[in-house]
N, C-alpha and C positions, 0 to 999 in steps of 0.2 A: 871232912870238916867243912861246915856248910859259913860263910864268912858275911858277916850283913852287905847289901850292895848300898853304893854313894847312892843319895836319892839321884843324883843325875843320871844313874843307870838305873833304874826303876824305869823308865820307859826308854829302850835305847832306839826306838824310832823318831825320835824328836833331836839324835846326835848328826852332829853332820858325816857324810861319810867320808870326805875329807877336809879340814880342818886347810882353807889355803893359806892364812897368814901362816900356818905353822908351817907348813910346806915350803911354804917363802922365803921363811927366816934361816931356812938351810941353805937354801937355791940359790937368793938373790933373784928368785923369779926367772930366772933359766928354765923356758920350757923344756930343752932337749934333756937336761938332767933331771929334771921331776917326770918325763916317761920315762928318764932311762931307771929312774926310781922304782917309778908304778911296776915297769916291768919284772924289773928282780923281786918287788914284793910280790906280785899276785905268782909268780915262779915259789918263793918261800912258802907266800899260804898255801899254793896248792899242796905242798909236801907235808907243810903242816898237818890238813884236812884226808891227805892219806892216810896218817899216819895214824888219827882222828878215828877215823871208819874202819883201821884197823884194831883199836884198842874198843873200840865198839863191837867188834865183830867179836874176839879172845875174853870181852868182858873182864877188861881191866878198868884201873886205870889211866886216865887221859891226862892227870893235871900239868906236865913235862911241857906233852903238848900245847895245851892249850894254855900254860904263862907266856912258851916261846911265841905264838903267834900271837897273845897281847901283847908283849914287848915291840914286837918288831911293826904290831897295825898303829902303836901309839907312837914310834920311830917316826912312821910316816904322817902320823895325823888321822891316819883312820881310825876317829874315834867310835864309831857306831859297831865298824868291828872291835876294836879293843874292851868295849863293852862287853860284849857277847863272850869273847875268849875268856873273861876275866869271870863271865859267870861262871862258864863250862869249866873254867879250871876248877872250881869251888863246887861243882855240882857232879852227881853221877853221870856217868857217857848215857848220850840220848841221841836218839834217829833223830827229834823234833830241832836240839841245841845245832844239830851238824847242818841241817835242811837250814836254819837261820842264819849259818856263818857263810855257806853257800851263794846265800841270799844275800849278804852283805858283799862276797868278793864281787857278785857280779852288776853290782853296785857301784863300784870302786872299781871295775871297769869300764863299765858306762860312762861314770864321770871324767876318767879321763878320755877317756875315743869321742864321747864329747865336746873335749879340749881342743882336740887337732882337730874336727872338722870345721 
């Protein structure tokens, strides 16, 4: 079941990919808890995105997956991925949706390794 997307997700390369006043408002701006944050998430996505490639592979469906890892990208503020997950939930498994979510974790790695240096 295909679900309309918000227009703010009609283009989700204009979302940030993380959201830092949201981030903040958990933390208090405690950098060592928002990598220790970062960390357990991009650890969740990547199981997420396993799990992903694997229901791509069996030609199922993904949508389990892919609410769990929008819930847990907009936990964090990763909206640009929460965008993407919230498609994929709603859309048929695709090589292209998986290669975009990819693209967003290491995104949202960057961003923060960019932090600490």
């Amino acid at each position: 079941m295909t679900q309309p997307m918000p227009a703010d997700e009609a283009n989700v390369d204009v979302l940030a990919i993380v959201d830092e006043a949201h981030l903040a408002s958990f933390t208090d701006g405690d950098k060592a808890l928002e990598d220790e944050l970062a960390d357990l998430f991009v650890n969740t996505a990547r199981s997420y995105l396993k799990r992903m490639r694997e229901a791509l592979k069996e030609e199922r469906s993904w949508s389990a997956e892919a609410h769990a890892l929008k819930g847990a990208s907009a936990n964090l503020g990763a909206n640009r991925m929460a965008a993407l997950a919230r498609q994929a939930e709603f859309m048929p498994p695709s090589g292209d949706q998986i290669a975009a979510i990819e693209r967003a974790l290491g995104d949202i790695q960057t961003f923060f390794a960019d932090r600490t240096s």
